[in-house]
C-alpha positions in Angstrom: 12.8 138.5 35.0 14.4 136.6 38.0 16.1 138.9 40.6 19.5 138.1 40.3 22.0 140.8 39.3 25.5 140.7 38.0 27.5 143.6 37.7 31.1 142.9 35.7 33.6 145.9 37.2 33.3 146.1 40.9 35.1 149.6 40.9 33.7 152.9 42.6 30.6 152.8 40.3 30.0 149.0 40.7 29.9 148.7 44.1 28.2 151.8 45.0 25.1 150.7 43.0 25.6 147.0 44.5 25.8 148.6 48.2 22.5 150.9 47.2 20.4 147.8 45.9 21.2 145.9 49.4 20.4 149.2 51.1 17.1 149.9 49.7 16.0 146.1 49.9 15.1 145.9 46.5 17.2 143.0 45.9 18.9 140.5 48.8 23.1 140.6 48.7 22.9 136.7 48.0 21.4 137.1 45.2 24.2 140.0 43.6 27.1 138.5 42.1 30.1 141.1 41.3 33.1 140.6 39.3 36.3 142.2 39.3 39.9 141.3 38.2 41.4 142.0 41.7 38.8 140.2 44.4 39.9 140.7 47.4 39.2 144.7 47.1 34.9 143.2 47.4 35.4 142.2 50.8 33.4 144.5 52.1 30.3 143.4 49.7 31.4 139.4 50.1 30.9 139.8 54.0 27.7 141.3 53.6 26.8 138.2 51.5 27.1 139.2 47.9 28.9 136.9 45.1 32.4 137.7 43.9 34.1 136.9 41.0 37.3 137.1 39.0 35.6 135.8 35.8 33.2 137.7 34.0 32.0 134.8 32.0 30.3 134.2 35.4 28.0 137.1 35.6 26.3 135.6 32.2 25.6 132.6 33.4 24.4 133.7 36.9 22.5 136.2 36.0 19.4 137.5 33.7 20.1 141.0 34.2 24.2 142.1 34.0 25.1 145.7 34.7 28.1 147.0 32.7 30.4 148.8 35.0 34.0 149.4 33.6 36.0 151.5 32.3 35.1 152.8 28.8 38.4 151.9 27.0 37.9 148.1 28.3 34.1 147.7 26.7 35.4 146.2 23.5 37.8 143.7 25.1 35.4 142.0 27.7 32.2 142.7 25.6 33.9 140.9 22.6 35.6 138.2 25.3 31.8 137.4 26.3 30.1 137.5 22.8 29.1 133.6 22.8 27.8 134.3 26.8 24.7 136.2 25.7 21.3 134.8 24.9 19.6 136.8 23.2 16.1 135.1 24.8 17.7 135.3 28.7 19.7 138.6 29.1 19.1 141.9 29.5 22.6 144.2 29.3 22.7 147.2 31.4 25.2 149.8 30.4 26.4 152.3 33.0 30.0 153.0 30.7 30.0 157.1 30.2 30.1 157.9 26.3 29.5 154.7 24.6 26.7 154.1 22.4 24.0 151.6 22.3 25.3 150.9 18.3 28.3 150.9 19.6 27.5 147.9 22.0 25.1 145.9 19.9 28.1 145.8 17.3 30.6 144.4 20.0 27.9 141.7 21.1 26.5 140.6 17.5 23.2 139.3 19.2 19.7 141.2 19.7 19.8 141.5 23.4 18.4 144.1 24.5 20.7 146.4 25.5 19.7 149.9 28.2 22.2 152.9 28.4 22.0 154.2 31.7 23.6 157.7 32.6 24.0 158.1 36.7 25.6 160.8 38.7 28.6 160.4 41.5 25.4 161.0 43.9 24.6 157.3 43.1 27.1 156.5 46.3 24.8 157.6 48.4 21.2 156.7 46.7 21.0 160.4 45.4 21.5 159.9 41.7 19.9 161.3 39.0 20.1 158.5 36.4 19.4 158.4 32.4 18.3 155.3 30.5 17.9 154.7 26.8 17.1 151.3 25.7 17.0 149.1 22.3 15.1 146.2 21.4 13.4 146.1 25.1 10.2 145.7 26.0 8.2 147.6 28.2 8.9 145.5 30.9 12.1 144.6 30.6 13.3 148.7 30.7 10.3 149.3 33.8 12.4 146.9 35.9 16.0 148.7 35.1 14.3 152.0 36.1 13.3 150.2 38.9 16.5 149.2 39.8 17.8 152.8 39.5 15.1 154.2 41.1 16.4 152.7 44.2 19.4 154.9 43.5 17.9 157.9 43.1 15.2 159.0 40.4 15.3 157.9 36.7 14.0 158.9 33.7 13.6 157.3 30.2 15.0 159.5 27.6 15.9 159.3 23.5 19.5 158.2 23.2 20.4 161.1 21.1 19.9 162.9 24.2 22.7 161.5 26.1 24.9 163.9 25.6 23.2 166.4 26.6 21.8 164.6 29.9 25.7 164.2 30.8 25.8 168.3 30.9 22.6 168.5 33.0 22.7 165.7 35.4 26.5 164.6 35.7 28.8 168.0 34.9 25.2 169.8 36.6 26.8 168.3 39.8 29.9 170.1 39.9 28.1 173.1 38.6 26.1 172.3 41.5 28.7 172.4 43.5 30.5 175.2 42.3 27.5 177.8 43.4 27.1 176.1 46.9 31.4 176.7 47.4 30.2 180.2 46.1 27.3 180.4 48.5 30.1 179.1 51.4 32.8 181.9 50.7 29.7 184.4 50.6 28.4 183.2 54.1 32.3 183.6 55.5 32.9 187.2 54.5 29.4 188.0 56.0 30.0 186.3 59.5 29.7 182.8 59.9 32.0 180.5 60.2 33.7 177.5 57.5 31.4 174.6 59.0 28.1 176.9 59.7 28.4 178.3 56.0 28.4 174.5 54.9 25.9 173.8 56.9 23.6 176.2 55.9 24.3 176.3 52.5 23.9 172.9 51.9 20.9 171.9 53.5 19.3 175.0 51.8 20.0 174.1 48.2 18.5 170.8 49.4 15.6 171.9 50.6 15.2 174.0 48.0 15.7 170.9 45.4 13.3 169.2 47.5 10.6 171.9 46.9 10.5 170.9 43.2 10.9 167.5 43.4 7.8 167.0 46.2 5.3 170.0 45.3 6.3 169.9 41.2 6.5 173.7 41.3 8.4 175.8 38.7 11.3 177.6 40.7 9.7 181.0 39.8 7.0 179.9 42.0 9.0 179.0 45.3 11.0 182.5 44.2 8.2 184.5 44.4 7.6 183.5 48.1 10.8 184.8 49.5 10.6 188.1 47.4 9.1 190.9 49.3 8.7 194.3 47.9 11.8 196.3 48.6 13.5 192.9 50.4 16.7 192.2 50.2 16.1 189.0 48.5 15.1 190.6 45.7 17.9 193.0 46.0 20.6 190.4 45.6 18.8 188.4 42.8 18.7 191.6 40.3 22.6 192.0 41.4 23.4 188.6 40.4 21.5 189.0 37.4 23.0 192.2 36.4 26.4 190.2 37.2 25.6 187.8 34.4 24.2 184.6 36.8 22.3 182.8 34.7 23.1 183.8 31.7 27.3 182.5 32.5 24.9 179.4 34.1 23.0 178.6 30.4 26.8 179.5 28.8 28.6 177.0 30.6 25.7 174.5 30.2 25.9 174.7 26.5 30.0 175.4 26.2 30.4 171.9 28.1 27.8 170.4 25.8 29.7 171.5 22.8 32.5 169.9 24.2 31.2 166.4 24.5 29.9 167.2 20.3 33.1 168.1 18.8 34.9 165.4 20.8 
């Protein structure tokens, strides 16, 4: 595939993963052309020397690979608006669109392009995302260089499609869930001392570390657990009180209550 990229929706999602692709090097700006109905909000990128556009008929003819970026109630319009744009033996359609389906695409387009689903996480601003993909009808190459791509941005994993849904829960509600026991962790730090900032601080760039522990060394968390645990310590201590509090059992409830929310909708 060549290198050139075209992402149709230059919104918060859209630029963010143009901005991380110039940041990480993997692809030059020149070589990134980004469309959006209102233009003159990609200044930012056009100085640093990527391509705008106001026509998303562009992005097909500019580039092999185009990155769906827009808003979920607007795939049917432009998708359908660019049906006679694809080749089916040139592109390769990225979709980063929350809650539409591959089927849902292919039916829009009417072509066999391959087509990836690809499931990031608001961390994708700053390179940290944790990103999905699903593909249909592409090869092994073709799908290696979109993980590539998001790879850049984060880590990424190839998953089935039917597990979608259930990757939203984990890796883009997981994030406010996320963030929801760090503010905990924060209000917990105040009452025993430290200050608003310090409590951030600390908290934060201990759940990182501790994130970073898996990720690097590919240790279960028991593992690292079992480190700071001491007979009689007080680590231990306050992990049996959460328990007894209902941690992780309201943890794997609210898990599976958001999942059922995403099935019945």
């Amino acid at each position: 595939m060549n290198k050139k990229i075209a992402i149709i929706g230059g919104g918060n999602l859209g630029t963010a993963i143009a901005e991380g692709l110039i940041q990480s090097g993997f692809v030059q700006a020149k070589h990134i052309l980004v469309t959006k109905r209102n233009i003159q909000t990609l200044h930012g990128l056009e100085q640093k020397g990527v391509l705008v556009s106001d026509k998303n008929e562009e992005a097909l003819r500019y580039a092999d690979l185009v990155i769906l970026a827009v808003k979920p109630f607007q795939v049917n319009d432009i998708l359908g608006s660019l049906r006679d744009e694809f080749k089916e033996a040139k592109h390769v359609l990225v979709s980063v669109v929350t809650g539409i389906s591959i089927g849902s695409i292919a039916s829009i387009i009417g072509k066999k392009v391959p087509i990836v689903r690809a499931m990031p996480n608001t961390a994708i601003a700053i390179q940290e995302s944790m990103t999905c993909l699903a593909a249909h009808n592409a090869n092994d190459d073709q799908l290696q260089y979109v993980q590539d791509i998001f790879d850049q941005l984060g880590k990424a994993v190839k998953i089935d499609e039917k597990l979608m849904d259930a990757a939203t829960v984990l890796g883009a509600c997981g994030t406010a869930f996320a963030m929801r026991y760090i503010r905990a962790n924060i209000q917990g730090g105040i009452e025993i001392g430290f200050d608003a900032a310090t409590a951030t601080l600390i908290a934060a760039q201990t759940v990182k570390g501790a994130a970073e522990l898996l990720l690097k060394k590919g240790s279960h968390p028991e593992q690292e657990i079992d480190k700071v645990t001491t007979p009689k310590g007080c680590t231990i201590a306050g992990l049996n009180e959460m328990e007894h509090q209902g941690f992780s059992s309201s943890l794997i409830k609210g898990l599976v209550a958001s999942y059922d929310k995403i099935a019945k909708d």
